[in-house]
Structures are given as C-alpha cells and as structure tokens.
PyMOL CGO cylinders between C-alpha atoms (Angstrom):
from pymol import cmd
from pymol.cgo import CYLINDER

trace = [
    CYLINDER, -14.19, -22.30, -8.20, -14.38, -23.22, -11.77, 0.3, 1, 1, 1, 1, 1, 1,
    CYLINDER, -14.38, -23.22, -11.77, -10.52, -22.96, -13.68, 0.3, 1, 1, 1, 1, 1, 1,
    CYLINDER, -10.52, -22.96, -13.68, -10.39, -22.66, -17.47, 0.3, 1, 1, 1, 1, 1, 1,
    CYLINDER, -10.39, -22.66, -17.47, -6.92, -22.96, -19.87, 0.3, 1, 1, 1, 1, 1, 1,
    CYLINDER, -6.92, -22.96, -19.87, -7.17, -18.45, -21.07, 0.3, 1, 1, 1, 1, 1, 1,
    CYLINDER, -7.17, -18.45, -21.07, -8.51, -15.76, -20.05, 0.3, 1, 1, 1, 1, 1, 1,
    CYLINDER, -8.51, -15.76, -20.05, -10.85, -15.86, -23.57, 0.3, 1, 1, 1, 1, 1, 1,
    CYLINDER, -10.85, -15.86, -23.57, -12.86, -18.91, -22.29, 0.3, 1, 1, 1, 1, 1, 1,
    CYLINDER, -12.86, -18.91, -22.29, -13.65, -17.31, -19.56, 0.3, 1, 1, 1, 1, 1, 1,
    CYLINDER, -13.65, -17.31, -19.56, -16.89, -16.06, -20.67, 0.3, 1, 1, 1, 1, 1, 1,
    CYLINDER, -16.89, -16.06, -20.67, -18.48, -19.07, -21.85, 0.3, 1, 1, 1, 1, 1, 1,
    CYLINDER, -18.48, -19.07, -21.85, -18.04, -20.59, -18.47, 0.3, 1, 1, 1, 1, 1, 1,
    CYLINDER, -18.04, -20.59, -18.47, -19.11, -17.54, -16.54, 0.3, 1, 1, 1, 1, 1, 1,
    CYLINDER, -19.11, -17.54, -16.54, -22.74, -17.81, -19.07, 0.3, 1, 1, 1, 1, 1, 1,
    CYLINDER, -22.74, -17.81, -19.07, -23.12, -21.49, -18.16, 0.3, 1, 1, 1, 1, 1, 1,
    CYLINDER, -23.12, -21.49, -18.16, -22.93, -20.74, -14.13, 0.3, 1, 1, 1, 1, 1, 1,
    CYLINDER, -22.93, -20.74, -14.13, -25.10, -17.54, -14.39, 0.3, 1, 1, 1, 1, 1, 1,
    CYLINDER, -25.10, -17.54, -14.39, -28.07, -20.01, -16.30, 0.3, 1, 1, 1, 1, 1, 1,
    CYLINDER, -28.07, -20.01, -16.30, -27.38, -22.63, -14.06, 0.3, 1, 1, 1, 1, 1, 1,
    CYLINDER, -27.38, -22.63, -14.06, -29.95, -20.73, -11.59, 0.3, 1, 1, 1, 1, 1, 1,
    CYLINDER, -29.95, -20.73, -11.59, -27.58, -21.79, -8.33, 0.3, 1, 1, 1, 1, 1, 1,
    CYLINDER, -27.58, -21.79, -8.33, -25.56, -18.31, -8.05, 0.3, 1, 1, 1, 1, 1, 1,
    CYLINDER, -25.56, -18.31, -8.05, -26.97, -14.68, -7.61, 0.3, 1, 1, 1, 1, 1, 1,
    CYLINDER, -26.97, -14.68, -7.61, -23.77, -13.36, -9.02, 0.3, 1, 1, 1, 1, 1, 1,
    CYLINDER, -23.77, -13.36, -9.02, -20.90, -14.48, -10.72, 0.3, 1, 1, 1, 1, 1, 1,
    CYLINDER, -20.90, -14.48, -10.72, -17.13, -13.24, -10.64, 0.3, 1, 1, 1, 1, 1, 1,
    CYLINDER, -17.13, -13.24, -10.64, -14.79, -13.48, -13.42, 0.3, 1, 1, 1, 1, 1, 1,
    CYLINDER, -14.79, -13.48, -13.42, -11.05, -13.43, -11.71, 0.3, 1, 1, 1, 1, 1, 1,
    CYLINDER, -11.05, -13.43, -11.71, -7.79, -13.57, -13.96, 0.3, 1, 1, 1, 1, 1, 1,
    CYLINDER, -7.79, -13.57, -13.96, -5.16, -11.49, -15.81, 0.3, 1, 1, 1, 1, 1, 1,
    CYLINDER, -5.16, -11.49, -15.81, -4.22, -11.17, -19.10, 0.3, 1, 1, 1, 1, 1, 1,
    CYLINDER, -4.22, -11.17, -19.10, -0.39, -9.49, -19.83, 0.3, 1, 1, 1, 1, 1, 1,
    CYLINDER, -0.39, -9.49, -19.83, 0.50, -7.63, -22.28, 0.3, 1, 1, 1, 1, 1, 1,
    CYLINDER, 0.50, -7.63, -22.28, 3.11, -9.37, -24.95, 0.3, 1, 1, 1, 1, 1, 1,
    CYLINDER, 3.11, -9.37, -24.95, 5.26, -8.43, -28.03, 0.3, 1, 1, 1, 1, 1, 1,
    CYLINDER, 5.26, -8.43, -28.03, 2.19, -8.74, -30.00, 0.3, 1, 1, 1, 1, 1, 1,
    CYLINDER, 2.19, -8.74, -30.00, -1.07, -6.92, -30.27, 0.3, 1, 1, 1, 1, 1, 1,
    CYLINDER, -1.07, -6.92, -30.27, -3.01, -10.08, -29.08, 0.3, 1, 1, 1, 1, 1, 1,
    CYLINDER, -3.01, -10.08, -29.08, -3.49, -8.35, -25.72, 0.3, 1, 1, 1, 1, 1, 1,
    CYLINDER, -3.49, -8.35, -25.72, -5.75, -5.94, -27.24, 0.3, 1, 1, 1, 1, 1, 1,
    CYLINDER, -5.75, -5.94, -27.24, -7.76, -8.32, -29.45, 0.3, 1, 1, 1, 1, 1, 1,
    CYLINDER, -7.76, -8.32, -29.45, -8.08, -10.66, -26.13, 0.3, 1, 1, 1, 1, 1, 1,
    CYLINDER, -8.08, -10.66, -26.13, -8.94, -7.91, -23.66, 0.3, 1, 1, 1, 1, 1, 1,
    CYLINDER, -8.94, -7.91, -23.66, -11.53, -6.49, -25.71, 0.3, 1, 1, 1, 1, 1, 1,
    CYLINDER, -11.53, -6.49, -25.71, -13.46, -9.66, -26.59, 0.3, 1, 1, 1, 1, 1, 1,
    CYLINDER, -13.46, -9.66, -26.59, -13.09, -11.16, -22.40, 0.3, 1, 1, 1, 1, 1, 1,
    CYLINDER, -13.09, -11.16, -22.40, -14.23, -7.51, -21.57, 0.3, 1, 1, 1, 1, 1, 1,
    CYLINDER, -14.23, -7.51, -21.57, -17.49, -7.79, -24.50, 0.3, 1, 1, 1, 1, 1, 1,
    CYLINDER, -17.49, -7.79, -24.50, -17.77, -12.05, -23.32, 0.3, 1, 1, 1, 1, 1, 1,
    CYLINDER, -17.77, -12.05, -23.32, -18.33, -11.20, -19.97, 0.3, 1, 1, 1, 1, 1, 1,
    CYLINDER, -18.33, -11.20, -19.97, -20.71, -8.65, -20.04, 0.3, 1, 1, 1, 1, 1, 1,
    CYLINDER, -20.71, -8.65, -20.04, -22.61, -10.53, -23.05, 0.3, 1, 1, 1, 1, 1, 1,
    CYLINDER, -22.61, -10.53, -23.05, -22.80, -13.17, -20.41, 0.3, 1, 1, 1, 1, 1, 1,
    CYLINDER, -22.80, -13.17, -20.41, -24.98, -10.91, -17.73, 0.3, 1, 1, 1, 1, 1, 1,
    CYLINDER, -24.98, -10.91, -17.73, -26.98, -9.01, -20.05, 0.3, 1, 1, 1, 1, 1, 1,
    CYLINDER, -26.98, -9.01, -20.05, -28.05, -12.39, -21.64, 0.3, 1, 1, 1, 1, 1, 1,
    CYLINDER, -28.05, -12.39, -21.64, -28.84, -14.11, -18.39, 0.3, 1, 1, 1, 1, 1, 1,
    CYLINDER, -28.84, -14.11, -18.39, -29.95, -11.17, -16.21, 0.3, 1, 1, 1, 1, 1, 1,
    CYLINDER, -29.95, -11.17, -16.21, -27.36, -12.54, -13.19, 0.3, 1, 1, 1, 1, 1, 1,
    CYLINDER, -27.36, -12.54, -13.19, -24.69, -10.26, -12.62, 0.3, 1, 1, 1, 1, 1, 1,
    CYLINDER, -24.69, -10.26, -12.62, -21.14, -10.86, -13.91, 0.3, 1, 1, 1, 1, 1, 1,
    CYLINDER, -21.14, -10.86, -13.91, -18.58, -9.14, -12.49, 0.3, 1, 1, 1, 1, 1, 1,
    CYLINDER, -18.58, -9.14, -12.49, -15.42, -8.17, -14.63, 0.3, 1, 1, 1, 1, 1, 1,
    CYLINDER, -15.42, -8.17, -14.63, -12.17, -9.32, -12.72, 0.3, 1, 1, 1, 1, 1, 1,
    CYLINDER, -12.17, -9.32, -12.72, -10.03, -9.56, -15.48, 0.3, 1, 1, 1, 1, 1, 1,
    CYLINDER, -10.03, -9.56, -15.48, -6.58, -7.42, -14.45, 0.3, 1, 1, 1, 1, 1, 1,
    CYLINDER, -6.58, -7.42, -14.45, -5.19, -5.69, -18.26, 0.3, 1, 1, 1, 1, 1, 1,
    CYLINDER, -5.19, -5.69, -18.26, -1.74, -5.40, -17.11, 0.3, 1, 1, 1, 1, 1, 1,
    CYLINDER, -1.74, -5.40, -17.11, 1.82, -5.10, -18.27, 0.3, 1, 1, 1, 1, 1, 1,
    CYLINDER, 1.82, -5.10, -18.27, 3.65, -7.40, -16.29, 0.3, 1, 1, 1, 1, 1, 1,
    CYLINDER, 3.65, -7.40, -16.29, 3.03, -9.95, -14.03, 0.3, 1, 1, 1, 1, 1, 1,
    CYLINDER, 3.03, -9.95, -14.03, 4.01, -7.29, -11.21, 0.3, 1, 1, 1, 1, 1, 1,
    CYLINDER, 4.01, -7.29, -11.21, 1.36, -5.23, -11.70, 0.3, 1, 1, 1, 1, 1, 1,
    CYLINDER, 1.36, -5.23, -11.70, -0.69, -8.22, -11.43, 0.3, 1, 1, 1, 1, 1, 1,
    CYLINDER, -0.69, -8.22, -11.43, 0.30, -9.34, -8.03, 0.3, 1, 1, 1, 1, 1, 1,
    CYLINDER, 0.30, -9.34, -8.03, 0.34, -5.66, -6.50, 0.3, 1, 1, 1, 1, 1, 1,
    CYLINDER, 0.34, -5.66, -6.50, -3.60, -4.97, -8.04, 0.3, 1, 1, 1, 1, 1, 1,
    CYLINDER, -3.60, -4.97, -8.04, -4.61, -8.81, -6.76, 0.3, 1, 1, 1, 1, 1, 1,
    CYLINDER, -4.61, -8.81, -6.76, -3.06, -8.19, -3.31, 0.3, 1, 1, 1, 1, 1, 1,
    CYLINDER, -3.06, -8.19, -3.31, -0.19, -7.20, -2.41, 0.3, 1, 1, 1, 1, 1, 1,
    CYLINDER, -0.19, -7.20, -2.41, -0.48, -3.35, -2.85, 0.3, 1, 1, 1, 1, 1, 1,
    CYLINDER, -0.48, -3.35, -2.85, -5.04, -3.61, -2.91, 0.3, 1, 1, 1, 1, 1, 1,
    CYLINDER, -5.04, -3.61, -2.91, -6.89, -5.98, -3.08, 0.3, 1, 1, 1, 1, 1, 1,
    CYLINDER, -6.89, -5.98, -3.08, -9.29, -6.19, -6.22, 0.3, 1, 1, 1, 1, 1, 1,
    CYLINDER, -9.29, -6.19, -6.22, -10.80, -9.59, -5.41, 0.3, 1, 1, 1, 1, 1, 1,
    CYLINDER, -10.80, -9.59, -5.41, -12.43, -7.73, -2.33, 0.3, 1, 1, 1, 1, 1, 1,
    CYLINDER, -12.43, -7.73, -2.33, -13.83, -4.86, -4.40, 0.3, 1, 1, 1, 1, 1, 1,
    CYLINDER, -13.83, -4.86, -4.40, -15.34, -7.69, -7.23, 0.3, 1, 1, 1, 1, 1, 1,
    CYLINDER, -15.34, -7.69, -7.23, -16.87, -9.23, -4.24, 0.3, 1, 1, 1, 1, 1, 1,
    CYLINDER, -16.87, -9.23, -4.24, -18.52, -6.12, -3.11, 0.3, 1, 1, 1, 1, 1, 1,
    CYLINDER, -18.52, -6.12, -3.11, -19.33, -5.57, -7.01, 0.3, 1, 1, 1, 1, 1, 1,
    CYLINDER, -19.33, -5.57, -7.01, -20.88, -8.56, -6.99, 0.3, 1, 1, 1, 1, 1, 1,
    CYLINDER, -20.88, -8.56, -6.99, -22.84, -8.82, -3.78, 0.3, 1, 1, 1, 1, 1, 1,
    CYLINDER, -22.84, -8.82, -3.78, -24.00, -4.95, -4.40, 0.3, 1, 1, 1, 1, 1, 1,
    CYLINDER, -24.00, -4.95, -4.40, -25.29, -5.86, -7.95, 0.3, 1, 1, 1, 1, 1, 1,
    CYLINDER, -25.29, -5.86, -7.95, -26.93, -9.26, -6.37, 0.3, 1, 1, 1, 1, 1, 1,
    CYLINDER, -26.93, -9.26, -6.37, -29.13, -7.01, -3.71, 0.3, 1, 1, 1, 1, 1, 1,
    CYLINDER, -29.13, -7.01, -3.71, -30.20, -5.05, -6.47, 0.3, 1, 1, 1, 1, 1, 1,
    CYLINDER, -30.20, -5.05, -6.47, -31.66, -7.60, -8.70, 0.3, 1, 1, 1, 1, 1, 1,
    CYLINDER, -31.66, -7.60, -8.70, -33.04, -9.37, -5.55, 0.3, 1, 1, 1, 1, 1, 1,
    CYLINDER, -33.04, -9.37, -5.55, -34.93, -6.01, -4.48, 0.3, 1, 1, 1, 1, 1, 1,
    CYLINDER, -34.93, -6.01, -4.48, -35.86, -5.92, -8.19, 0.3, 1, 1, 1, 1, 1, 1,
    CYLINDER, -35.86, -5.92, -8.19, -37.50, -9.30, -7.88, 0.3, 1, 1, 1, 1, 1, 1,
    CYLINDER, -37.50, -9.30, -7.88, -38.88, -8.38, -4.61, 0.3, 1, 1, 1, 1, 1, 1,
    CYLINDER, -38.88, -8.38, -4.61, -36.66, -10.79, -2.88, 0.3, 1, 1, 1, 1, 1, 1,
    CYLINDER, -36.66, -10.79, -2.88, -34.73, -10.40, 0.47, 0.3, 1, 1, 1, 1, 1, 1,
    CYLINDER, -34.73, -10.40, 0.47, -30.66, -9.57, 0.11, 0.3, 1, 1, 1, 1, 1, 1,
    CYLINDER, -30.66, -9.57, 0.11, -28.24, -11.67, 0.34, 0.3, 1, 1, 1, 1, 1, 1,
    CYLINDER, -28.24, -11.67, 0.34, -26.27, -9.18, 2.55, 0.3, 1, 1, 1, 1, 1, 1,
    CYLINDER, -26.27, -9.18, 2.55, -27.16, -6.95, 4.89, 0.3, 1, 1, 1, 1, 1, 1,
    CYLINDER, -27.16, -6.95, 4.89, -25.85, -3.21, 6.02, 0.3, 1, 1, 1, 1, 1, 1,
    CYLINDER, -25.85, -3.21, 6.02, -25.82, -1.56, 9.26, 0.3, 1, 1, 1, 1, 1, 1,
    CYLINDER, -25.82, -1.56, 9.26, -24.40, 2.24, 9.64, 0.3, 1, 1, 1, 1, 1, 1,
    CYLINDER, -24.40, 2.24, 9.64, -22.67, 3.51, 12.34, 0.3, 1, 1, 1, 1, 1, 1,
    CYLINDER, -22.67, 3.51, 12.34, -22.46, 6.51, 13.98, 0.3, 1, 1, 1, 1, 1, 1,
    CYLINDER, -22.46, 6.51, 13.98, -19.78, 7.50, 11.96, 0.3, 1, 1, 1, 1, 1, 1,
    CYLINDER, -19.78, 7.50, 11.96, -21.96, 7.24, 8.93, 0.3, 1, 1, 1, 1, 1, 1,
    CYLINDER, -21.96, 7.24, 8.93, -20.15, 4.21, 7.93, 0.3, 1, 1, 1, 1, 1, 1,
    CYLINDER, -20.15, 4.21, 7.93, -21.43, 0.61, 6.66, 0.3, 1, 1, 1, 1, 1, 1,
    CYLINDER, -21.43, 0.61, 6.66, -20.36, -2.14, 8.50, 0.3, 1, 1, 1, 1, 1, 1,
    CYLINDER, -20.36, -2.14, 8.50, -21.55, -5.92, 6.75, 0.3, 1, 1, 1, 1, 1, 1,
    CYLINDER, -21.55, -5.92, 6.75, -23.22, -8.31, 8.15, 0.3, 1, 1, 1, 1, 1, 1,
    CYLINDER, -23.22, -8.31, 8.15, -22.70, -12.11, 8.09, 0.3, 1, 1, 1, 1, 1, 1,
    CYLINDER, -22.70, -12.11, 8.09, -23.92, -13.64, 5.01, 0.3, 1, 1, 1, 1, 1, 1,
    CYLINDER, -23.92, -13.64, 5.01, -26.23, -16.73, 5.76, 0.3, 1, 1, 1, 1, 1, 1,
    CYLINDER, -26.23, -16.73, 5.76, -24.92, -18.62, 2.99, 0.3, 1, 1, 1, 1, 1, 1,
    CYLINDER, -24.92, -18.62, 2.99, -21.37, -19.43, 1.23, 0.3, 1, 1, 1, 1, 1, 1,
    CYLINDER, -21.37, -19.43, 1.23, -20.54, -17.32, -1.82, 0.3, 1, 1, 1, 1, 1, 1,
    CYLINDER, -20.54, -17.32, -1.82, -17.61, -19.14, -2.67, 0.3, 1, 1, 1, 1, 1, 1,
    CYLINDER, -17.61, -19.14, -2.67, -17.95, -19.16, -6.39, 0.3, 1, 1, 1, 1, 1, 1,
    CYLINDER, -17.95, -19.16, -6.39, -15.51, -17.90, -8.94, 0.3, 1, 1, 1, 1, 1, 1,
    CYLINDER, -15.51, -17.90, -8.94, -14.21, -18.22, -12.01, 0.3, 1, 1, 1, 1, 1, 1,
    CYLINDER, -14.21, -18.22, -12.01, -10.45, -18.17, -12.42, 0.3, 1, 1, 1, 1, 1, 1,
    CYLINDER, -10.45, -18.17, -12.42, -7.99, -18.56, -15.23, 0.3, 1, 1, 1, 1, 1, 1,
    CYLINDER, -7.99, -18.56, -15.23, -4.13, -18.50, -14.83, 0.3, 1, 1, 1, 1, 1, 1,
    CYLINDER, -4.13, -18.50, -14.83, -2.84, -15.47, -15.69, 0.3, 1, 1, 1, 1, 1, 1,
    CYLINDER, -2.84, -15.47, -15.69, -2.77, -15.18, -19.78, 0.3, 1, 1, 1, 1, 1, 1,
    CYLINDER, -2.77, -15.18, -19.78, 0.74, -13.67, -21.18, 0.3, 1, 1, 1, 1, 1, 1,
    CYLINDER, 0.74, -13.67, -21.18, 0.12, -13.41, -24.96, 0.3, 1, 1, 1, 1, 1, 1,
    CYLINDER, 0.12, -13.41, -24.96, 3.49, -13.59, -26.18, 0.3, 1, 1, 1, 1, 1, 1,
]
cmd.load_cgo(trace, "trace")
C-alpha cells in the first residue's frame, strides 16, 4: 500500500512500482469528486492519460481505479457498499498479469478451474498481492 496527497500523483507512483520489477500488476485505487469548478475534468483526464502512460511505458499492467464521481456517496456505494469495484480491479489486474506471463512464457499467477455449471471458480494464489496504490478521495473545490 503506497498513499500519495491527490489523485494527480498517482501516476508517478504507480510508474515507479511497475519498474521496480517486484509486482506483476499494479492497481491505482482513489476518487476524485466533482467541485464548483471544472478542475474535475482537467484532473480526471490527465490521472486517466498518467496511469495508462504508466503501463504502456513499463509493459506491467496498471489498472485504472480511479472512481469520477459526484459526491462522496457515489463513492462509497461504487467502493462497497452497493459493488464492490476494488474486487473487479483485482480481477483486472490478475487477468491482465496471466496474460503478460503467458506472453513471456511464464506460469500464472492464478489459476482457474470450471465447474459443471460452466463457471470459474479461483484458486489460491501462492503468493500475497497486497499492493496498491491509494489516494484519499480528491474533492476539487
């Protein structure tokens, strides 16, 4: 878990932990809220362009967490309380981390069984993949 002050810096940070050779994938959690002013656009746009700047440039995968929201309610029903978009970035994440692996011809980090059903079920990873990066949410007023 890496914290930074805003939501912009978030990028840089996610860059340094992708060349840093230690993580398969890296996910970018936070919020930024929309204000009185049109700094929410400016801000979204350049987090959205920082963060995938940082993957193309370092070939690891980083995941866009960043909520766009109106209010902070909206925030804490998409982080949780209504879904639960931390658990979909960690699928993103692991997903796009078993493709560059098979890419590489390396093993993946995660495995799949299917059921019956036609279902996937995970498997136990063999290995923490507690890594994030985080920012408090980012109201631009």
């Amino acid at each position: 878990y890496i914290w930074v002050p805003g939501s912009f810096e978030i990028s840089l940070m996610a860059r340094q932990a992708a060349l840093s050779g230690r993580y398969d994938a890296v996910i970018c959690l936070g919020s930024v809220i929309r204000g009185q002013t049109p700094h929410f656009d400016y801000v979204s746009a350049e987090v959205a362009k920082g963060i995938a700047a940082a993957g193309f440039q370092t070939g690891v995968p980083v995941i866009f967490g960043i909520l766009t929201v109106d209010t902070m309610q909206q925030a804490l029903e998409r982080a949780g309380i209504k879904s639960n978009k931390g658990w979909e970035y960690a699928m993103n994440a692991i997903e796009m981390a078993n493709l560059i692996r098979s890419f590489r011809g390396q093993e993946s980090i995660l495995g799949y069984e299917e059921s019956e059903q036609g279902t996937l079920s995970q498997q136990t990873l063999p290995f923490s993949t507690n890594w994030t990066i985080a920012s408090e949410s980012d109201p631009d007023s």
